[in-house]
N, C-alpha and C positions, 0 to 999 in steps of 0.2 A: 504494500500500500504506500508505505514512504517511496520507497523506489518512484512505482508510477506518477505519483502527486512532484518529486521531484522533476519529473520527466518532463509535465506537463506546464511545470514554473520554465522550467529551463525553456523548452518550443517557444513559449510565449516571449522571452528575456532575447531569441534569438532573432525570432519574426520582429521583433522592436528594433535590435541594434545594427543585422544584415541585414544589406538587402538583397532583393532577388541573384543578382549576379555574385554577387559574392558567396550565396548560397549555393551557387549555381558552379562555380569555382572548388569547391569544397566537396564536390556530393560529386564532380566530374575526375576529383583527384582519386579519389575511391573506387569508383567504376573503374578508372581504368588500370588502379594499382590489381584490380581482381583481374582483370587480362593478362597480365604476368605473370600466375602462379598457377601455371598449368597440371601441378602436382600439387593439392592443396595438404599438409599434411594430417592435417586431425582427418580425416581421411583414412586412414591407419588405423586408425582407434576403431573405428565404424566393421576397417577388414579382419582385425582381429576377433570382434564379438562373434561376426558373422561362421566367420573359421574355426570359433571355438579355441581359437592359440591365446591366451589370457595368461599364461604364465610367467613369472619373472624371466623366463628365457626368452621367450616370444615379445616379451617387451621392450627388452633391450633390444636385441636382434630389428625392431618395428621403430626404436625411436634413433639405430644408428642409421637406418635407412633413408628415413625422412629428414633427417636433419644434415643428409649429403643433398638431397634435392633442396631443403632451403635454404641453404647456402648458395648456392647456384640459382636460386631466384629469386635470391635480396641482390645478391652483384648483379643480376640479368635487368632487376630496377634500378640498380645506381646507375647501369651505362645505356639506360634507355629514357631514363627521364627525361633530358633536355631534350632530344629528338623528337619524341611525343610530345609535349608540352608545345615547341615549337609550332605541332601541326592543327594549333587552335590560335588564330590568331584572334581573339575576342579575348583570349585569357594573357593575364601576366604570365610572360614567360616565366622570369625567375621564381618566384612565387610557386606558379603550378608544379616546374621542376624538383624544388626543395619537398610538396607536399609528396608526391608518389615519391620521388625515394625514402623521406621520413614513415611512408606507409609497409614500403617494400620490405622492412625488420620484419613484418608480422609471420612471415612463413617460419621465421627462425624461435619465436614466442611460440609459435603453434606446435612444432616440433619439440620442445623442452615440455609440451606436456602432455604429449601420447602416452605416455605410462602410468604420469600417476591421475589422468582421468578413465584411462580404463580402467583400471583399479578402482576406481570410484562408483562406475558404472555395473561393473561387475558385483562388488560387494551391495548392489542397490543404497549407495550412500548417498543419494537425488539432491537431501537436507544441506550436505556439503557443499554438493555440486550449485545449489541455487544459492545460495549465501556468499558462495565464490562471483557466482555471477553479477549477482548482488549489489554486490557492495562496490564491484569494483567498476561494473556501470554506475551508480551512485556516484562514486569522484569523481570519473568522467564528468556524469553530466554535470555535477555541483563547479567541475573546474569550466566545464563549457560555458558555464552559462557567466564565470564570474570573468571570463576572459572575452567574453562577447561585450560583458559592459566596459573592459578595458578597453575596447578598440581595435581588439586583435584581426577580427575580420575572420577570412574561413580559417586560419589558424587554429581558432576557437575551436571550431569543429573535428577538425584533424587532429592534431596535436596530443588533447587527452585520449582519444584513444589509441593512437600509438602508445602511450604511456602503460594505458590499464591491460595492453595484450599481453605485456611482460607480469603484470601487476598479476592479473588473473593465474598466468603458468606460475610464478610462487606461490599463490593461496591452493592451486591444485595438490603440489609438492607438499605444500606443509600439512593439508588435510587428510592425503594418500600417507603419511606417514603417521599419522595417529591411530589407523586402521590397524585392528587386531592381524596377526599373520593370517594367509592364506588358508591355511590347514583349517584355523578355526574359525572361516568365514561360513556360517551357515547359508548350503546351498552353491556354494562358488565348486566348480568339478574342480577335481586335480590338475595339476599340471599336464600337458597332453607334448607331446612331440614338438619341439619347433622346425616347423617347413620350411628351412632357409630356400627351397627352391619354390615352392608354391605363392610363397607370402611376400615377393617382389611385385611378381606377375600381378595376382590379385589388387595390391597396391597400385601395378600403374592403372589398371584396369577401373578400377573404382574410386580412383584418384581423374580420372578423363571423365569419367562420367558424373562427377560432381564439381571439376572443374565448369563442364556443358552447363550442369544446372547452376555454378555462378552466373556465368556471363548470360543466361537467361535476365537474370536480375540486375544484370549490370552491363546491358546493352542499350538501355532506353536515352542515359547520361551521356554517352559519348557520339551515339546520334542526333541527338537532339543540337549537344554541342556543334555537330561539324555541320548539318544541314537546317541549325535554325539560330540562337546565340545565348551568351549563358545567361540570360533573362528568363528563358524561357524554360532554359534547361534548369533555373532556380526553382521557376514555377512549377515543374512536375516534378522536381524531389522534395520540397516543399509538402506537396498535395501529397505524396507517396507514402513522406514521415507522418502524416498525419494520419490519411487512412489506413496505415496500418498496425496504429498501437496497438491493440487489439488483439491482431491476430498472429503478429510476427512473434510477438513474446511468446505466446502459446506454440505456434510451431516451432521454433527454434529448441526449447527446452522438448516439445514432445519426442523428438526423432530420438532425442539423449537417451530419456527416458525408456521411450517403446520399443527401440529396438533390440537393447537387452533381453525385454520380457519376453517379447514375438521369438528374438531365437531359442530360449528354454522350451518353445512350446514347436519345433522345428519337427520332433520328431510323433508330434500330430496335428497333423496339417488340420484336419476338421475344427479342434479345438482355437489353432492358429487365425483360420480364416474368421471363427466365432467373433474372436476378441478384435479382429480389425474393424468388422461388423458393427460393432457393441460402441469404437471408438470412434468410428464415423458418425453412428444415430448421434451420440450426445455431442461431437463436436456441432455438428451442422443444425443441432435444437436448439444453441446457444448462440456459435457466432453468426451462423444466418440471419436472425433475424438483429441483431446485434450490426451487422453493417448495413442493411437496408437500410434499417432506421436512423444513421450515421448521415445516409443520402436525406432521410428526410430534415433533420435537424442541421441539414448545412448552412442554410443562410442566418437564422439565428447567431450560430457558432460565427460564422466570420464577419456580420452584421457587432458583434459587441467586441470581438476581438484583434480584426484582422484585415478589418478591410478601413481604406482604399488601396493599403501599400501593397497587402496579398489578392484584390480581383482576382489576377490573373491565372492564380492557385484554385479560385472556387468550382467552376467546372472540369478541372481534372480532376477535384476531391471529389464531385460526384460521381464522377467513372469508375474510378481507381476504387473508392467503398463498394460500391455495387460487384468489382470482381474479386474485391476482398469474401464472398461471399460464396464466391466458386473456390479458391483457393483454400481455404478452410479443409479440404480433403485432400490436400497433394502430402502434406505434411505427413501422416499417418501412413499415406501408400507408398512415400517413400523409405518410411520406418520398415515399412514389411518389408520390401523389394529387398533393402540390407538385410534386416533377419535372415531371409533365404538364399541370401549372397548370389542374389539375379541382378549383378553389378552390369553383364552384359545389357540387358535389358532396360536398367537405368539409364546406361548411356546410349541406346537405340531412342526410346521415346523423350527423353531432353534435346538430344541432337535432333532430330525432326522438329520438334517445338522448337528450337534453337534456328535454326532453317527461317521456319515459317513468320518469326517473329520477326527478325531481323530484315527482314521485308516488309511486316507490315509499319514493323515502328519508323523504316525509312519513308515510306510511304506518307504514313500520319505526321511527322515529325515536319516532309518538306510541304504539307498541303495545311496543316494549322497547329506547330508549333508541338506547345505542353497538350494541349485536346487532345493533338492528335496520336501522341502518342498514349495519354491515357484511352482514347478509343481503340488502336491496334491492342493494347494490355488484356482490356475487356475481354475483343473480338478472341483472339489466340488463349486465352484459358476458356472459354465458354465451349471451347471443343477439345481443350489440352486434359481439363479436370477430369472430365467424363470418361476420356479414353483411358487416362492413367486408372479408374476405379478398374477399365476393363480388362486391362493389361493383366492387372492384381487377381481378380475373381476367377480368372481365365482356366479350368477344371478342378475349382474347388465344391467343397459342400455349400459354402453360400456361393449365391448368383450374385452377378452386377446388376440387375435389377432389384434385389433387395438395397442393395449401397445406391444407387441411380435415385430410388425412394425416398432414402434418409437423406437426400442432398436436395430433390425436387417439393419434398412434402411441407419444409419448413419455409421455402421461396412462396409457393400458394400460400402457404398462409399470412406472411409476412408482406408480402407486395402489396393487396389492398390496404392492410394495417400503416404502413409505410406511407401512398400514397396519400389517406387520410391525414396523417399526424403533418404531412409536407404540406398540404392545403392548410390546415389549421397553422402552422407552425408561420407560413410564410404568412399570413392573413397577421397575428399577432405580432411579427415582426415590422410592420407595415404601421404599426400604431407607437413603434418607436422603442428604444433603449427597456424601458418596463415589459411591454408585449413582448421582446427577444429572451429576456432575464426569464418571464413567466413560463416560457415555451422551453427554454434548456432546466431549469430548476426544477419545472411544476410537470407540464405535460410529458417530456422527455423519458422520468421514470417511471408515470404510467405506461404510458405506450411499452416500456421494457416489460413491464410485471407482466402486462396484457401478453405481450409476444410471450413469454415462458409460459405462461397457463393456455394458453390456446395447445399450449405441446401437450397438456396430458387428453387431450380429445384428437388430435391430427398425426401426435405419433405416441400411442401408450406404452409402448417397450422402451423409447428413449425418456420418458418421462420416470420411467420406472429408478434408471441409471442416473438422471439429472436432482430426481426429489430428494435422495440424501445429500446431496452435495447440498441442496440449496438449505435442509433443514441446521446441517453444521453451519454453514454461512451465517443463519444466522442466528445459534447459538452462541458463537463464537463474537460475534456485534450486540449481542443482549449482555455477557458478562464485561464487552468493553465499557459499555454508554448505561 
């Protein structure tokens, strides 16, 4: 909750003190520091679970390996920065240069903690692993946001987190060393063989295919830059950071999570496909209607916060919520696809999605800017998300029609709800600073409650999985208040 609340002081600390281009500067350093690490290494960690090699042999063996490729792909960003940098001329050369190589460290962070976050994951130590995360996004943002009111400019933005990637691999190291030994980790198997031949291969293999689904994410910022200018390119990462607070937390920690559990349960695939199933309903009874209604309450939100300096942000944040709402399922199916170590097949369906996008965001990007590439974002998940369910189901005991359901069920119900609350929402916006306040304060959390109870009538098995969460929730806010 501090985290979030933090997060949300800092967007606000940044949309005051950057402006779009500078935003645009900063979020372009990024994207394309993700271009040069063709071998990501946490990555490793993922081919370990998968493989069942978790042991102190297997670890070392997985973090000398990765840490020979990130070395070769922080130097591969020291001697490419200026080059690249140079090929935006909208941006400060010197500037953008210093940002990707100050970014280009991070493969070498990442690598110092393949072990002791497998270790973490393995022991199911999650508590650690989100405390780590935690906290060290916390300084991040707390430094971003005090370095935004210094003047720093996109420094602000970059800078702490280069900082917190090292930050993070020491809190991993110091929390994997608190963990009881291996032997007496209940539930963690033995030691098994280390494959010094299998566990390269697997590596580049699943290292390319999560490379593909970076630059998925980080193709939008560099097109935009070279066929529109970093105004625009400010404006849809801007709208991007915004609509996807929400969801991006939730998937980033879920894959950590799920894919551990998903491969204990490898050697029954029935029970397997059960719990992807199970993971789906209750994702998509939540954030489904959870980004709709994101679209609905956009003008309010930018109406008291953020407009006239962010316009330019508001109808990408409509696009970009509404496919935050398809995206809600990629997360979970790419947790499985690892459990079963169909690393091949991750990198078959990202690379086509990879393909397909990189067309349409050129396209959106030279015909109306940030829109346009929030319109290509839309368009290319609206047929990316579905196929990924089918990839997944594809001769198990559940069908992609039951996943297809838990994704389509909660949209009907939400889309009319949605379209109301935007009609009312814009109406009381219209009567001024009190109507916006009334409409994010007052209507905002009805319309929520309403979305979650319309789920014990539209999906009752997801409701079944959702009702204890929400009864702790809010037990848990009755003994705080």
């Amino acid at each position: 909750t501090v985290n979030k609340a933090a997060t949300a002081a800092s967007m606000l600390l940044v949309a005051f003190f950057l402006s779009p281009s500078e935003m645009g500067i900063a979020t372009l350093a990024i994207a394309v520091s993700g271009f040069l690490v063709p071998f990501p290494p946490l990555v490793m960690g993922d081919v370990l679970v998968g493989l069942e090699r978790t042991g102190p042999g297997s670890r070392r063996l997985a973090e000398r390996i990765a840490m020979r490729h990130a070395i070769a792909m922080a130097a591969l960003s020291l001697a490419l920065a200026w080059p690249i940098a140079a090929a935006y001329p909208d941006a400060p050369l010197p500037l953008l240069a210093l940002l990707i190589g100050m970014l280009g460290s991070k493969p070498i962070a990442e690598a110092l903690s393949i072990g002791s976050l497998t270790r973490l994951r393995t022991a199911f130590a999650y508590r650690a692993i989100a405390i780590a995360d935690g906290a060290t996004q916390l300084a991040a943002t707390a430094t971003t946001a005090v370095m935004a009111i210094l003047g720093a400019g996109p420094l602000a933005i970059v800078l702490p987190q280069a900082i917190g990637f090292f930050a993070k691999a020491a809190w991993y190291r110091s929390a994997a060393g608190r963990l009881p030994t291996e032997g007496e980790v209940p539930g963690v198997p033995p030691e098994r063989a280390v494959d010094s031949v299998r566990l390269p291969g697997a590596f580049r293999t699943a290292a390319i295919a999560q490379y593909v689904h970076n630059l998925v994410f980080a193709i939008a910022p560099p097109l935009l830059g070279l066929l529109s200018n970093a105004e625009e390119t400010g404006y849809y990462a801007f709208a991007f950071m915004l609509a996807t607070q929400a969801t991006v937390v939730i998937g980033s920690q879920l894959v950590v999570v799920l894919q551990p559990v998903l491969s204990r349960l490898n050697g029954d695939p029935n029970r397997q496909s059960e719990a992807y199933a199970r993971v789906i309903a209750v994702l998509c009874a939540v954030a489904v209607p959870v980004s709709l209604l994101q679209v609905a309450f956009a003008e309010p939100l930018f109406a008291l916060l953020f407009s006239p300096k962010w316009d330019g942000a508001f109808l990408p944040f409509l696009v970009l919520s509404a496919s935050q709402s398809l995206y809600v399922v990629v997360s979970p199916t790419i947790a499985l696809m690892k459990a079963r170590a169909r690393f091949g097949t991750f990198l078959w369906w990202q690379g086509a999605h990879l393909v397909v996008a990189t067309a349409c965001y050129s396209a959106g990007a030279h015909w109306a800017g940030a829109r346009g590439g929030a319109i290509a974002d839309l368009a290319v998940w609206a047929v990316s998300a579905p196929a990924a369910m089918l990839l997944s189901t594809r001769g198990t005991a559940v069908g992609a029609r039951r996943c297809l359901r838990s994704l389509i069920a909660p949209c009907a119900a939400s889309v009319p709800l949605a379209i109301g609350c935007g009609a009312a929402a814009h109406w009381l916006t219209s009567a001024g600073t009190s109507g916006a306040l009334t409409a994010l304060l007052l209507l905002a959390p009805i319309a929520a409650g309403v979305a979650l109870a319309t789920t014990r009538w539209t999906q009752p098995a997801a409701w079944e999985e959702v009702r204890p969460l929400l009864a702790r929730f809010a037990a848990r806010f009755r003994r705080r208040w």
